[in-house]
C-alpha positions in Angstrom: 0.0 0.0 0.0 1.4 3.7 -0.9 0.1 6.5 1.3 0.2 9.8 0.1 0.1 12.7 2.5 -0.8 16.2 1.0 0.6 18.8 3.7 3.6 18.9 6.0 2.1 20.7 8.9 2.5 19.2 12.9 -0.4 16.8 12.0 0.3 15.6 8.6 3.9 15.0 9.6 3.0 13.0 12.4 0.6 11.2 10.8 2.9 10.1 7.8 4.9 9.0 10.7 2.3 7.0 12.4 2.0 5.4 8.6 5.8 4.8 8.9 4.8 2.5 11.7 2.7 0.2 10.5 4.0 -3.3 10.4 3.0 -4.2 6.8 5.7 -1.9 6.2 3.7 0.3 3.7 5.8 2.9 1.5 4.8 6.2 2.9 5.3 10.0 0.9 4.8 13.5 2.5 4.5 16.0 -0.3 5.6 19.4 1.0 4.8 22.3 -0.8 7.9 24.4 0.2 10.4 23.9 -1.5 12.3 25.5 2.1 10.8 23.3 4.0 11.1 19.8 2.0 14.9 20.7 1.7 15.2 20.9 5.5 13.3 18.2 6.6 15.1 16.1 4.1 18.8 17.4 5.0 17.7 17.2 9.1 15.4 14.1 9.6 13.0 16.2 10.9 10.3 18.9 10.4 11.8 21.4 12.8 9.2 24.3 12.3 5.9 22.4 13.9 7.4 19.3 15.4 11.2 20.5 16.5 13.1 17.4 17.9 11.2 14.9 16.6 13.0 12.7 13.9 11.2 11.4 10.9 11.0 7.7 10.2 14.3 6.8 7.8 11.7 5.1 5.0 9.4 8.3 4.8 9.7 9.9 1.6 9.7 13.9 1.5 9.1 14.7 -2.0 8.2 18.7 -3.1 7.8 17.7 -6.9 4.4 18.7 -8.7 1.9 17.0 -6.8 0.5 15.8 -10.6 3.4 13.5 -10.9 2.2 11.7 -7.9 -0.6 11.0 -8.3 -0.9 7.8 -10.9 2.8 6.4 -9.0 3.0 3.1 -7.5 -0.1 1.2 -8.9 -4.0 1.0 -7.7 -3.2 0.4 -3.6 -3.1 4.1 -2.6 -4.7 5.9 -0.2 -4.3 9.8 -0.5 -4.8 11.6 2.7 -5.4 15.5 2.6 -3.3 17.2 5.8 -4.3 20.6 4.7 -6.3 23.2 7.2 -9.8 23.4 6.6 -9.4 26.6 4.3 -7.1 24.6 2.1 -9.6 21.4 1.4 -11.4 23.3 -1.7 -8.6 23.6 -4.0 -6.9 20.1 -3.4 -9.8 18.3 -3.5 -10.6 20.0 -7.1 -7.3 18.9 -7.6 -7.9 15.2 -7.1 -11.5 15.2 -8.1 -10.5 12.4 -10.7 -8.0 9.9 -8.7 -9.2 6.0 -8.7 -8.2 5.7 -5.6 -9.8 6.3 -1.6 -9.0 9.9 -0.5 -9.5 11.2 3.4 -9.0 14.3 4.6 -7.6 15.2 8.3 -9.0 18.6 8.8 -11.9 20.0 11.2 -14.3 23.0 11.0 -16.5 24.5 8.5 -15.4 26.3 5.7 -15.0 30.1 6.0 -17.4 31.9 3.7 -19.7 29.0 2.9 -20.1 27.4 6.5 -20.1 24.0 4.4 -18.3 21.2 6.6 -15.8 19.0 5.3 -18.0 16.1 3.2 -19.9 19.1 1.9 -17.4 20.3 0.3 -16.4 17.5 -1.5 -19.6 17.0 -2.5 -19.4 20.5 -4.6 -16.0 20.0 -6.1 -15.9 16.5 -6.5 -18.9 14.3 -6.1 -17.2 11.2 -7.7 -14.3 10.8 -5.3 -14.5 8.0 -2.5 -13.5 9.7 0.5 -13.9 9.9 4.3 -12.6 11.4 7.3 -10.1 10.6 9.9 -10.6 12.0 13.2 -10.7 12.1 17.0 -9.0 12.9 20.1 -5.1 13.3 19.2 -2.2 16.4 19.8 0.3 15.7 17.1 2.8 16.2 19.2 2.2 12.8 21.5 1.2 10.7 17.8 4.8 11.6 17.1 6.2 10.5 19.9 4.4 7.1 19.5 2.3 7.7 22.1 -0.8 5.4 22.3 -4.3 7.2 20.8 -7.4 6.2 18.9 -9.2 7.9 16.3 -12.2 7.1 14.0 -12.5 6.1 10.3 -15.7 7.8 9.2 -17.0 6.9 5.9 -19.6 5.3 3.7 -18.1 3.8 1.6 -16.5 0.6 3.1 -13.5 0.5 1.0 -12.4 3.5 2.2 -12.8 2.8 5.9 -11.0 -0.3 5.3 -8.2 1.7 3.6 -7.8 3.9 7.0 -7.3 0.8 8.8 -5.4 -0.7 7.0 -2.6 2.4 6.5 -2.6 3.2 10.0 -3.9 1.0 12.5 -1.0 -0.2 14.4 0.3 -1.0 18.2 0.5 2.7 19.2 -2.8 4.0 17.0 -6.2 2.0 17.6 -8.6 3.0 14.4 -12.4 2.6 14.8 -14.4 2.2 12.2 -17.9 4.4 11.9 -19.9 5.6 9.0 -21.4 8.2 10.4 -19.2 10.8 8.4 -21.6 14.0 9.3 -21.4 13.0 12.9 -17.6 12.5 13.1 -16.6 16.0 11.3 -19.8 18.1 13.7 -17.4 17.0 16.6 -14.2 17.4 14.9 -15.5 21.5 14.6 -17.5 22.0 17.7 -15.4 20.5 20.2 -12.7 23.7 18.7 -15.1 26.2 20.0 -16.0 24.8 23.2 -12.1 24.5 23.4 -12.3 28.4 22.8 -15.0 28.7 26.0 -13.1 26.4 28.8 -9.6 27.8 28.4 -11.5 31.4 29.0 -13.2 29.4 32.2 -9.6 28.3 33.4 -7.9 31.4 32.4 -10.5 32.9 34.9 -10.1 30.9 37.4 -13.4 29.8 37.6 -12.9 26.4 39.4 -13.3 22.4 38.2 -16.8 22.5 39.1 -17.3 25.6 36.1 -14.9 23.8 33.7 -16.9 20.7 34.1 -20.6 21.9 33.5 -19.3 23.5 30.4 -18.3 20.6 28.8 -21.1 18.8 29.2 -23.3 21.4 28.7 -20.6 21.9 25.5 -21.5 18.1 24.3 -25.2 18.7 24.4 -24.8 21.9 21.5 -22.9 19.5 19.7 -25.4 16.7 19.9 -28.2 19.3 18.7 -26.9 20.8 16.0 -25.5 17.3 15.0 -28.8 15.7 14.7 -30.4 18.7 13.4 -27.5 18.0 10.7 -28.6 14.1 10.1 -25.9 13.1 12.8 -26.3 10.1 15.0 -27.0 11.0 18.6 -24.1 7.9 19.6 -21.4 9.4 17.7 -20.8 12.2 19.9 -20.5 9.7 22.8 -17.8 7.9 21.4 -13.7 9.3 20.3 -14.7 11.8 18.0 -17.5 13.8 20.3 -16.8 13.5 24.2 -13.8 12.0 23.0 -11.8 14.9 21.3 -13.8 17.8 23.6 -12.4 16.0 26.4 -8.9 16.2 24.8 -9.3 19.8 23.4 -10.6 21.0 26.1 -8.2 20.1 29.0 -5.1 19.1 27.7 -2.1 21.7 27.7 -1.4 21.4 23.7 -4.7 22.5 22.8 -3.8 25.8 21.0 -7.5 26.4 20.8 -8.0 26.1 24.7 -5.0 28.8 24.6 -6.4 31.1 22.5 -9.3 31.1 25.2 -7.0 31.2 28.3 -5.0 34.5 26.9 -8.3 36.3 26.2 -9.2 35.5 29.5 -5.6 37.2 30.6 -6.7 40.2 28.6 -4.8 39.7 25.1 -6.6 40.6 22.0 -7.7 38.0 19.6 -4.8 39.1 16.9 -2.3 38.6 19.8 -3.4 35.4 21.1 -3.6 33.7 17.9 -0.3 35.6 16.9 1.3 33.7 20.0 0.5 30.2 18.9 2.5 29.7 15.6 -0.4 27.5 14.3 -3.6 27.3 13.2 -6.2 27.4 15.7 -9.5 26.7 13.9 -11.8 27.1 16.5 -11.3 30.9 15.9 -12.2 30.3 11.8 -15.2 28.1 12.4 -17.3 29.6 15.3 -18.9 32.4 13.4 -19.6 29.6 10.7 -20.9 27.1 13.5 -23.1 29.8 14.7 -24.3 30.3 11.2 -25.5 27.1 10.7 -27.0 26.9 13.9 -29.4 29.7 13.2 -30.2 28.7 9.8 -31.3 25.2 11.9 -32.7 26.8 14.6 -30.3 25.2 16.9 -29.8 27.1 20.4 -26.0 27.0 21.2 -25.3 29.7 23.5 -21.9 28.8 24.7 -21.0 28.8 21.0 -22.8 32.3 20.8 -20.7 33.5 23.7 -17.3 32.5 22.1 -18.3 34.1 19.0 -19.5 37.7 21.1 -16.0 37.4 22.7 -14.2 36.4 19.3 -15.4 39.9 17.8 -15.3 42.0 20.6 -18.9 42.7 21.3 -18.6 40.8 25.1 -15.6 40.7 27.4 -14.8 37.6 29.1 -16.4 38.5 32.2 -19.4 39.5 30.4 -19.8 36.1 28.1 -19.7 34.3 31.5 -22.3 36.4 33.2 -24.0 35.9 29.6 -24.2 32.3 30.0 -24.8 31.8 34.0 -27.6 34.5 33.9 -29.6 31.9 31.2 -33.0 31.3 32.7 -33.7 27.3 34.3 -34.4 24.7 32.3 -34.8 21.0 31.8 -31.5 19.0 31.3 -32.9 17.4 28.2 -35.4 20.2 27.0 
């Protein structure tokens, strides 16, 4: 099997080394589109601008030739996995609308402009493709490492889930199969956002107690507007819904969490996401999120709150006053 990786970011590098792993031994390619870059990471061993220390896997193949001459290489066992951020899906997936083969993409959000997630996309710019998504709870950083995670294989198609499992189940990264694509990319976006709202609770100070009611209170948005989206309801129980928020919304790496702790410490939004060196996409996709909650008629007023704070109409201390000054109501209502 040949996996292709299309972007040399911290997660497509690590995941072209989690690839590296497997013990079929599977030839493995990261195509880097600078030129810069590909020449240091193949001179170094290692991507030194988002995973610094970490050495790459001696059998991964940097390439930064045309992507074109890539595509058709190595016979019909391929598996092309898109590493881009959200905002660059469109124009690679118009670039491989017509590959044979079963194509995935990494990224989570919805698309700036259109609010269209992931599969919705494709749909537009290339209907004929195969494809799926992989996702859940996992900091590049500690997949790098070899530290042990899971994530989920979303698709319909079966082939293509297979594919996922295939190129990168291993001993160190567990892959779960699911076909509930819509469900798996809601939580991939959502769980950004809330990430967004808890680092402002712990920047705060705020307490566990605070932290912990928003995230659950977090899941249940997510559950709404996934079903109001043609999710299933379980899917947000499982790695890529509690799963992932868990993850983002706790763990130290999260940049998204950051971006909400250093608003809570008084930085504007251009200097907190200036800090991080990374995309953080919770910050692209909440006014988006919001969008298509409205158009649903799906109440998410923690997501409402990050996105008041996000363009400056709120201040932290008012978004929380926002949300704990809600009227009662029934857990489940």
């Amino acid at each position: 099997m040949h996996t292709l990786l299309i972007g040399a970011g911290a997660w497509g590098t690590a995941m072209a080394m989690a690839a590296c792993r497997h013990p079929a031994s599977h030839q493995v390619t990261l195509h880097v589109r600078d030129l810069s870059q590909a020449a240091s990471m193949q001179q170094t061993g290692m991507n030194a601008r988002y995973l610094p220390g970490i050495e790459l896997p001696k059998s991964l193949r940097i390439s930064s030739e045309p992507l074109s001459e890539l595509l058709y290489a190595d016979g019909k066992d391929r598996l092309f996995v898109v590493a881009t951020p959200m905002a660059g899906l469109r124009s690679v997936l118009t670039f491989l609308a017509d590959v044979d083969a079963p194509l995935v993409w990494l990224c989570k959000g919805f698309e700036a402009g259109t609010g269209l997630m992931p599969h919705e996309v494709q749909n537009q710019v290339a209907p004929g493709l195969k494809a799926g998504v992989l996702s859940g709870p996992s900091f590049a950083l500690e997949v790098a490492r070899e530290q042990a995670t899971a994530l989920v294989a979303a698709s319909p198609h079966a082939m293509v889930r297979d594919a996922m499992v295939r190129a990168f189940h291993s001993p160190s990264l567990r892959i779960y199969a699911n076909q509930d694509m819509v469900g798996v990319e809601v939580g991939g976006a959502i769980k950004n956002v809330l990430a967004i709202a808890t680092g402002l609770c712990d920047g705060l100070n705020l307490g566990l107690n605070a932290r912990a009611a928003l995230i659950t209170r977090g899941l249940a948005e997510m559950t709404r507007l996934g079903a109001a989206l043609g999710a299933k309801s379980d899917t947000f129980m499982g790695l890529s819904g509690l799963g992932d928020l868990v993850l983002t919304a706790t763990g130290d790496l999260s940049r998204n969490r950051r971006v909400g702790w250093l608003l809570a410490q008084g930085q504007t939004l251009e200097q907190a996401v200036a800090s991080l060196g990374h995309v953080a996409e919770g910050v692209y996709s909440a006014r988006t999120v919001m969008q298509r909650a409205c158009q649903l008629g799906v109440d998410m007023p923690i997501t409402a709150a990050v996105v008041a704070l996000l363009d400056g109409a709120w201040t932290a201390q008012q978004a929380v006053q926002a949300l704990m000054g809600r009227g009662p109501k029934g857990e489940f209502a």
